[in-house]
C-alpha positions as CSV (number, residue, x, y, z in Angstrom):
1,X,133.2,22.4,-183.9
2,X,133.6,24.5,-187.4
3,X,129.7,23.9,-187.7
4,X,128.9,24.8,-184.2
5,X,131.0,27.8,-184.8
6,X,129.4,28.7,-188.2
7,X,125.8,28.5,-186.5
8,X,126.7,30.5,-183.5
9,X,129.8,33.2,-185.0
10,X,129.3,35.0,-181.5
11,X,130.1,32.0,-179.5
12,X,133.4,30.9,-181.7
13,X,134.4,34.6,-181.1
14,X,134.0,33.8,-177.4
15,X,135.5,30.4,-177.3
16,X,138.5,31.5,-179.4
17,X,138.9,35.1,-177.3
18,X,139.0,32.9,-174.0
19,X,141.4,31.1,-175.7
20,X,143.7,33.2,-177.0
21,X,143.6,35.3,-173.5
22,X,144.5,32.1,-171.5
23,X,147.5,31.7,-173.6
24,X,148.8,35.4,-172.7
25,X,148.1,34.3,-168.9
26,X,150.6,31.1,-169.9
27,X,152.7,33.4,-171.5
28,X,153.5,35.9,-168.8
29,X,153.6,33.2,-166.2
30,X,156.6,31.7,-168.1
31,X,158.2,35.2,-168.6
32,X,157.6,36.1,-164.7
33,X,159.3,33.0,-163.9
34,X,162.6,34.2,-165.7
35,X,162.7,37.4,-164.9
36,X,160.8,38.8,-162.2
37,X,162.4,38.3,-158.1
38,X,160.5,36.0,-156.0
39,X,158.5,38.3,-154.3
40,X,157.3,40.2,-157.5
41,X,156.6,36.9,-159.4
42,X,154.8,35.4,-156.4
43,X,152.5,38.7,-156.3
44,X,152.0,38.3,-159.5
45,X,150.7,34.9,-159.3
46,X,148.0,36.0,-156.7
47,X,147.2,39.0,-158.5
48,X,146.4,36.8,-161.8
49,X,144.9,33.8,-159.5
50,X,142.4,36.6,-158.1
51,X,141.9,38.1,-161.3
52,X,140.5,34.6,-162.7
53,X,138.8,34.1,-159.8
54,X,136.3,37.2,-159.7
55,X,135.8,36.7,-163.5
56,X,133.8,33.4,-162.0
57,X,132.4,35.1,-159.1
58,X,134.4,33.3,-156.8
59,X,136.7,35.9,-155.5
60,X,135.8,39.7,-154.3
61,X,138.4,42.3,-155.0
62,X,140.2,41.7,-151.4
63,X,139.5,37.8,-150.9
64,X,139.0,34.3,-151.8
65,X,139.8,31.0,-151.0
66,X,143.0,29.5,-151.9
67,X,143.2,25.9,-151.3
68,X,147.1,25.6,-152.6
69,X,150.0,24.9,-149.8
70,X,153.0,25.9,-150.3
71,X,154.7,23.0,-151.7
72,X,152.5,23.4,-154.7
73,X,152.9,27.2,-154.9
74,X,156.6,26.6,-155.1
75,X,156.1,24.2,-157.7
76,X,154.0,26.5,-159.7
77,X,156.3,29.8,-159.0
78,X,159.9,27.8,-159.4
79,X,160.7,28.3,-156.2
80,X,161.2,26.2,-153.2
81,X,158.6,25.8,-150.2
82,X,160.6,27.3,-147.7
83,X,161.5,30.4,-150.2
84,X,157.8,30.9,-150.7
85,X,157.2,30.6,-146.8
86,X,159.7,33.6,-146.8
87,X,158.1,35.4,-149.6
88,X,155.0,35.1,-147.8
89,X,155.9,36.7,-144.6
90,X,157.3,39.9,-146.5
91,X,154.1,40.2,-148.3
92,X,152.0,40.3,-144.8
93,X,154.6,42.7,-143.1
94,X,154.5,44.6,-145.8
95,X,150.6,44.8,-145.1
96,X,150.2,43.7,-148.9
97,X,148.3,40.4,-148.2
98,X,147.9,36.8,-146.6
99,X,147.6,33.6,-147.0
100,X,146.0,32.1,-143.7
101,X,143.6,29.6,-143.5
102,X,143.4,28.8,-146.9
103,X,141.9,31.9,-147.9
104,X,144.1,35.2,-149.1
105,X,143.0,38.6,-148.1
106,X,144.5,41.3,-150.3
107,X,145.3,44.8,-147.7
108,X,146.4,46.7,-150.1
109,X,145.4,46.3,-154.2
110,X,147.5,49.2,-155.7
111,X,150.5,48.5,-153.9
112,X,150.6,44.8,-154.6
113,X,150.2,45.8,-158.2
114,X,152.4,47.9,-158.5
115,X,155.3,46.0,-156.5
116,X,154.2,42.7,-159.4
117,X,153.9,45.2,-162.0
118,X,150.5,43.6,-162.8
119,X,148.5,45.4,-165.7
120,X,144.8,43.6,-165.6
121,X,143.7,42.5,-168.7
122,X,140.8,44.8,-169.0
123,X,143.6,47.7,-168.6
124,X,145.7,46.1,-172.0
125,X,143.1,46.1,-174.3
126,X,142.4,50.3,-174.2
C-alpha cells in the first residue's frame, strides 16, 4: 500500500480523504443517535443516505431507491419499527418525504434540512 501510495501521491490523498470523511459520517451518526429526537435523527439518516447516494450517481437530488424496511431502519436509527413507522408518517404529512415502494422521494430539500439540521459536507469544508 505505502508503495502504491508513494507512486500515485494523488490517489493516497484520495483514498485517505474518503477515509477520513467516512469516519465523520460514523461519527455524526453515533452523536445523532444520542442526541437528536427521532424524527430529526431519522431525517438525518435520509439526508446522509441521499447524500452518499448521488456522490455514486445513484440518487437525484429528490429520489432514489431505498431497499431498507423498517425493521432494519430501526435497527440502524436505535429505534423501534413501529416508532420509525410513526416517524415516517409525520415526515409525509409534513410534505417533507416518503418512503413508498422502496424508493424515497424528497418534497421538500430545505425543510428536511433544516428540521435534521443537516450541513452537507461540501457546505463544512468552506
Amino acid at each position: 500500500m505505502m508503495e502504491i501510495f508513494n507512486e500515485f501521491p494523488r490517489l493516497g490523498a484520495a483514498i485517505l480523504w474518503a477515509a477520513s470523511r467516512d469516519e465523520a459520517m460514523v461519527v455524526e451518526h453515533l452523536v445523532s443517535i444520542g442526541r437528536r429526537s427521532a424524527l430529526d435523527r431519522t431525517a438525518h439518516f435520509f439526508l446522509e443516505l441521499s447524500e452518499r447516494l448521488r456522490l455514486v450517481g445513484l440518487a437525484t437530488e429528490q429520489e432514489f431507491d431505498c431497499p431498507l424496511n423498517q425493521y432494519v431502519l430501526a435497527d440502524a436509527l436505535g429505534l423501534s419499527a413501529i416508532h420509525v413507522n410513526r416517524v415516517l408518517r409525520q415526515l409525509r404529512e409534513r410534505k417533507l418525504m416518503t418512503l413508498k415502494d422502496r424508493k424515497v422521494t424528497i418534497h421538500n430539500m430545505s425543510q428536511l434540512k433544516l428540521l435534521a439540521g443537516f450541513q452537507e459536507q461540501s457546505d463544512e469544508r468552506q
